[in-house]
N, C-alpha and C positions, 0 to 999 in steps of 0.2 A: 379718256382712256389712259391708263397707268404701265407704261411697259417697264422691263426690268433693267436694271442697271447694269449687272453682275457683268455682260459682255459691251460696256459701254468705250470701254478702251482700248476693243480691239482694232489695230491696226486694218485698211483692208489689205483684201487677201491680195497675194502676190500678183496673179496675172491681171485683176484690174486696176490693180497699179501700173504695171505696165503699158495695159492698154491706156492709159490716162499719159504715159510717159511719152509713148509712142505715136500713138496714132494719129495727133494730131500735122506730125511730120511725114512726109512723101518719104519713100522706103529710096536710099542712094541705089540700088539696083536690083536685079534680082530676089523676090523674098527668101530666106531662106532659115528654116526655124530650128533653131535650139535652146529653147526654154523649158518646153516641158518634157518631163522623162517618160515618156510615151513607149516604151521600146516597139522598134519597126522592123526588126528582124521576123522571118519567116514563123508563124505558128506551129504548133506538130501537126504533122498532115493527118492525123486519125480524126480529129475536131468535129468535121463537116461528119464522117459517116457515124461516130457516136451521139452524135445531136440527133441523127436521123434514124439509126436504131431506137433511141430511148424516142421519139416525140410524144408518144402516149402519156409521159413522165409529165407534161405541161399541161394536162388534164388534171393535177391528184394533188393536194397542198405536200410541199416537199416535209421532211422531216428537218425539226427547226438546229438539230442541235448536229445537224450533216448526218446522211446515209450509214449504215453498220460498214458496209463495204469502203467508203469514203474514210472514214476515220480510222479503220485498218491499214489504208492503206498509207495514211501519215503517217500514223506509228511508224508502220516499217520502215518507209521512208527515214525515221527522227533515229530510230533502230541503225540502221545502214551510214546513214551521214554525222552521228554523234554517241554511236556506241551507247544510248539509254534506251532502253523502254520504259514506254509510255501509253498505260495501261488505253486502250481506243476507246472503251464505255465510260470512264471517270477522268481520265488526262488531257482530252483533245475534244474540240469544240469546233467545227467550221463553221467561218464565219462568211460573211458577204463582203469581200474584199477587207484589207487588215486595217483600213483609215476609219470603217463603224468598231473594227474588235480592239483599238486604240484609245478610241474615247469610251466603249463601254463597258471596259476592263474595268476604267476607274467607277464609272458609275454604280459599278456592281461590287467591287474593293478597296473605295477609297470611305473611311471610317471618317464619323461627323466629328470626330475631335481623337487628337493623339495626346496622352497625356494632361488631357483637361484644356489642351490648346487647340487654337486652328492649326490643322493638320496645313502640312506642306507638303508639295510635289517638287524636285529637283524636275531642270530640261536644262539641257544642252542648250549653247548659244552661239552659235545657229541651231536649228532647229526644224523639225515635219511639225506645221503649225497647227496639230490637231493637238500636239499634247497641251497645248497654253488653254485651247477651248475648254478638253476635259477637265484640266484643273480649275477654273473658273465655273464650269457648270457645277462642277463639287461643291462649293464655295471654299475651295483650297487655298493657301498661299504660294500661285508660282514665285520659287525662287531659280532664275536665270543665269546658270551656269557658262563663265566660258572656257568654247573649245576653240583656241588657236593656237597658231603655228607655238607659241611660247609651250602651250599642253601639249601636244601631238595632236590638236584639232579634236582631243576627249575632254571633255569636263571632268576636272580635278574635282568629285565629292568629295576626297577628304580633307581638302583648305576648307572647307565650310566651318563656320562657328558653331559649335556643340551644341547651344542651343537653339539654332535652324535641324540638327541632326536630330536632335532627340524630339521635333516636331513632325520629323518627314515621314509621311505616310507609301509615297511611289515616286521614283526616282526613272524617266525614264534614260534610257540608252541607246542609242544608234548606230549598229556595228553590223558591215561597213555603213558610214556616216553620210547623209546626206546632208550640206553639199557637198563635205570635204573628202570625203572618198577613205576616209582615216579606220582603221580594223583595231578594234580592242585583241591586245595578245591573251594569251592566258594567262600570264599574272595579273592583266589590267582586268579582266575578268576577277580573278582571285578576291585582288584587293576591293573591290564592288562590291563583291559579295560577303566580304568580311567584314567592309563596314556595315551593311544592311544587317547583317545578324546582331552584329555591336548593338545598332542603332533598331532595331526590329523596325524595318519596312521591307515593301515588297519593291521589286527591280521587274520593270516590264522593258525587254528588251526586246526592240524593234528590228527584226534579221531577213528585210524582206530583199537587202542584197547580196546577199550570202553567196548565193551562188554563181557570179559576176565579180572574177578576180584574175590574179594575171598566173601565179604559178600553185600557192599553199591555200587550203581552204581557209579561211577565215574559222577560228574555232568559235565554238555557242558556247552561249550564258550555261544551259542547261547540262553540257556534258562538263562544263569546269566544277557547276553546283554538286554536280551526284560523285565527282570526282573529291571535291574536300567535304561531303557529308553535311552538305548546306538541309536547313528545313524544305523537305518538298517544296510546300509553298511560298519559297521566297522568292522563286524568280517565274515568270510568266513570260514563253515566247511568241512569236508572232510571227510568222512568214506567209509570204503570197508567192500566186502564178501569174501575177501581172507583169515581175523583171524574167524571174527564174524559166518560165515559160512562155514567153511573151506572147501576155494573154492578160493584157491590161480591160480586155472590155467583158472578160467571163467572171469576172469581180467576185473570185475566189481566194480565200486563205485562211489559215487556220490558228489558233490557239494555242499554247498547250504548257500546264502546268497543273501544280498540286491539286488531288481530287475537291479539296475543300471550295478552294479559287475557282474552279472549271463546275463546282457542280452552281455556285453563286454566279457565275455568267451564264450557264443554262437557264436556271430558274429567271433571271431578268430577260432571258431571250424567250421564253418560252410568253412571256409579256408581252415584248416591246420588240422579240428581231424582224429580221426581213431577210426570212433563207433564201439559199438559193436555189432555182428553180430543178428540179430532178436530173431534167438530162442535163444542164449544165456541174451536176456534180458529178454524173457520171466522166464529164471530160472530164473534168478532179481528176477521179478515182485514176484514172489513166496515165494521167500526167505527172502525178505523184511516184507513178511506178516505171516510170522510164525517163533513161538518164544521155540516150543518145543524142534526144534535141536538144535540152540542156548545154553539152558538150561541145556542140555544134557550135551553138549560138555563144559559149563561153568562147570560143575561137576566135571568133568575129570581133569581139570586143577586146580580145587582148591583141589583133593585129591593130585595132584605132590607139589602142594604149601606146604603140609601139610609134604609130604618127605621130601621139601628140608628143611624146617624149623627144622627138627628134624632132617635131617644130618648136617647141619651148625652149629648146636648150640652150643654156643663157640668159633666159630673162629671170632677171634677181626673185627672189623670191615665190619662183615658179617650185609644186614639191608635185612631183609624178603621186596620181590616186593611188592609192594601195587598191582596190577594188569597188566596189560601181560603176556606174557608167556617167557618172562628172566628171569637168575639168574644173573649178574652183581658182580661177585665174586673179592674180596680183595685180591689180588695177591703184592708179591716184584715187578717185572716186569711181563705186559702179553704176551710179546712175547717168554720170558724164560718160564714160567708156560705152555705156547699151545706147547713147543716143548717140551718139560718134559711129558706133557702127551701122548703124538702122540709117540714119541719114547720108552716108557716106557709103554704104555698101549693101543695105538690104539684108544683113545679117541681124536673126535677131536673140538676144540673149538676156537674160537675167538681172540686176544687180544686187547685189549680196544680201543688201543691207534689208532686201525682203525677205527675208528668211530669219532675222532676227532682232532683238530687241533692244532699243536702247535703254544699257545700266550704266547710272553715272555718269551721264552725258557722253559713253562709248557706244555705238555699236557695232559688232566684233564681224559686221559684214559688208562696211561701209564702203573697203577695200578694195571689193573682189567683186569677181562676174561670173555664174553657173552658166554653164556650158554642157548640154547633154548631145551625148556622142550615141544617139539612138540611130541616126541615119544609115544608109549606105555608105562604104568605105570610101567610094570615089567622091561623095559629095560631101563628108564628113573632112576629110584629107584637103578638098579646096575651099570650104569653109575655116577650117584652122590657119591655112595658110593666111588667107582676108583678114582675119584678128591678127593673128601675128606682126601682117604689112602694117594693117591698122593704126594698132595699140601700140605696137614696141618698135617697128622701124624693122 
């Protein structure tokens, strides 16, 4: 038997790294978990009775490319929170949560050669390690960007050598950034988007914490694009209701970008997706159109914001998230610091250096330890303080 190479060098995935780190050591006290970004704030309380009005919907194969009513209602939605329309039959695509519409964006818009060359995909480094996947499954060349404290925690595309540019096919973006909580401004948008026309590639920008910030919206890819007269299809966004509505397990989000882009991810879904089930788009449809639980649960996160700023304060190279729900903590190493705490205190957290790559014998997450602030306030607030006692004294 012959398997393939192509993902032979993929690191494993973060959390059975951890579990490998972990578990062979007794927990110092209390378990208490802050690794994955799970959000555990309240649902919208409509959930339960729109599941139960539609149930007949899990009788009927869904519509693959989401509901007429569904994709109306994103627009509106992209309409309301970024000033663009975005036609619902040709622009917007629901998908089954945004980690399948991130890998097969590319499979559907990443071209077998740029320029007579192996195409290249830009990622961020750190990095949501599905973009390394999709680029590999392309047979693309990741090139591994980094984002640290020196960039503002954004990958600098334009230090790249012109000839990696004039190969890159998609470039992705993560704004706000997971781990480092970091929000592209609108010039940092601009300049993205003016290399990519320079450079003609597409920009898939990943905005699934968008709504998860302390006072300014975080601005989109999309409304910077139509704002300097970018090609429709140069940039392709992506948002879910697994942060924005904490509704991590209805593995909804959607797409949306130029007719050409959106109608080439239909046509490979119409193949190869895996919609989502009817009544569950019907929670969509709902969720998309109301902004008070949103708000609510924006609350909540910016009072943890407000803990951690005033339990960090002072520890050197401590930089308050711009929006998310990390903490991206300054550690000597993160692998020492997650077994330090876990042995020591039952606290369990991340280290950095799983989330990205080593280039040049660096990796730009070696440092740090993610921290998700999904919990309840009171447990979130005595966990901080345990790192705090921990790691810094």
């Amino acid at each position: 038997m012959t398997f393939p190479e192509r993902f032979s060098g993929l690191p494993e995935y973060a959390f059975p790294r951890l579990r490998t780190l972990l578990d062979a050591q007794a927990p110092g006290g209390p378990v208490v978990h802050m690794t994955i970004g799970e959000p555990r704030h309240a649902m919208p309380d409509f959930v339960g009775a729109v599941i139960a009005e539609n149930l007949d919907g899990f009788g009927k194969y869904p519509p693959n490319e989401g509901t007429p009513e569904l994709r109306s209602a994103i627009s509106a939605w992209i309409a309301r929170r970024y000033g663009v329309e975005a036609d619902p039959d040709t622009q917007v695509i629901a998908l089954n949560g945004t980690r399948e519409g991130l890998f097969n964006a590319a499979v559907a818009l990443c071209p077998e050669q740029v320029r007579g060359q192996k195409p290249v995909v830009l990622i961020p480094n750190p990095f949501y390690q599905v973009y390394a996947v999709a680029a590999l499954a392309m047979g693309a060349e990741p090139v591994f960007v980094p984002a640290t404290a020196e960039t503002g925690f954004l990958p600098d595309f334009s230090a790249l050598p012109k000839d990696i540019l004039n190969r890159t096919a998609i470039a992705y973006l993560c704004s706000p950034s997971n781990p480092q909580g970091a929000v592209a401004s609108r010039e940092d948008w601009a300049e993205i988007i003016a290399l990519a026309e320079k450079h003609d590639f597409q920009i898939f920008a990943d905005e699934c914490y968008a709504e998860i910030y302390r006072d300014v919206p975080p601005p989109g890819a999309v409304e910077v694009a139509a704002e300097g007269g970018a090609d429709p299809e140069r940039v392709v966004i992506f948002h879910s209701l697994s942060k924005r509505s904490n509704l991590p397990g209805l593995r909804s989000g959607f797409a949306a970008g130029g007719p050409e882009s959106i109608a080439r991810m239909k046509q490979l879904r119409t193949y190869a997706g895996a919609p989502l089930p009817q009544p569950l788009q019907r929670v969509a449809e709902r969720a998309w159109a109301d902004e008070a639980h949103v708000e609510a649960s924006r609350a909540l996160y910016q009072e943890k914001f407000a803990i951690a700023d005033a339990m960090f304060d002072g520890v050197p190279g401590y930089q308050p998230p711009q929006a998310g729900f990390f903490l991206w903590l300054p550690v000597a190493d993160g692998e020492a610091a997650a077994l330090k705490l876990w042995t020591e205190t039952g606290v369990r957290v991340l280290p950095g250096a799983y989330f990205a790559r080593e280039v040049d014998g660096h990796n730009p997450g070696k440092g740090y330890i993610r921290v998700a602030l999904v919990a309840a306030k009171t447990e979130t607030e005595a966990a901080l303080r345990t790192i705090r006692r921990t790691l810094y004294g």
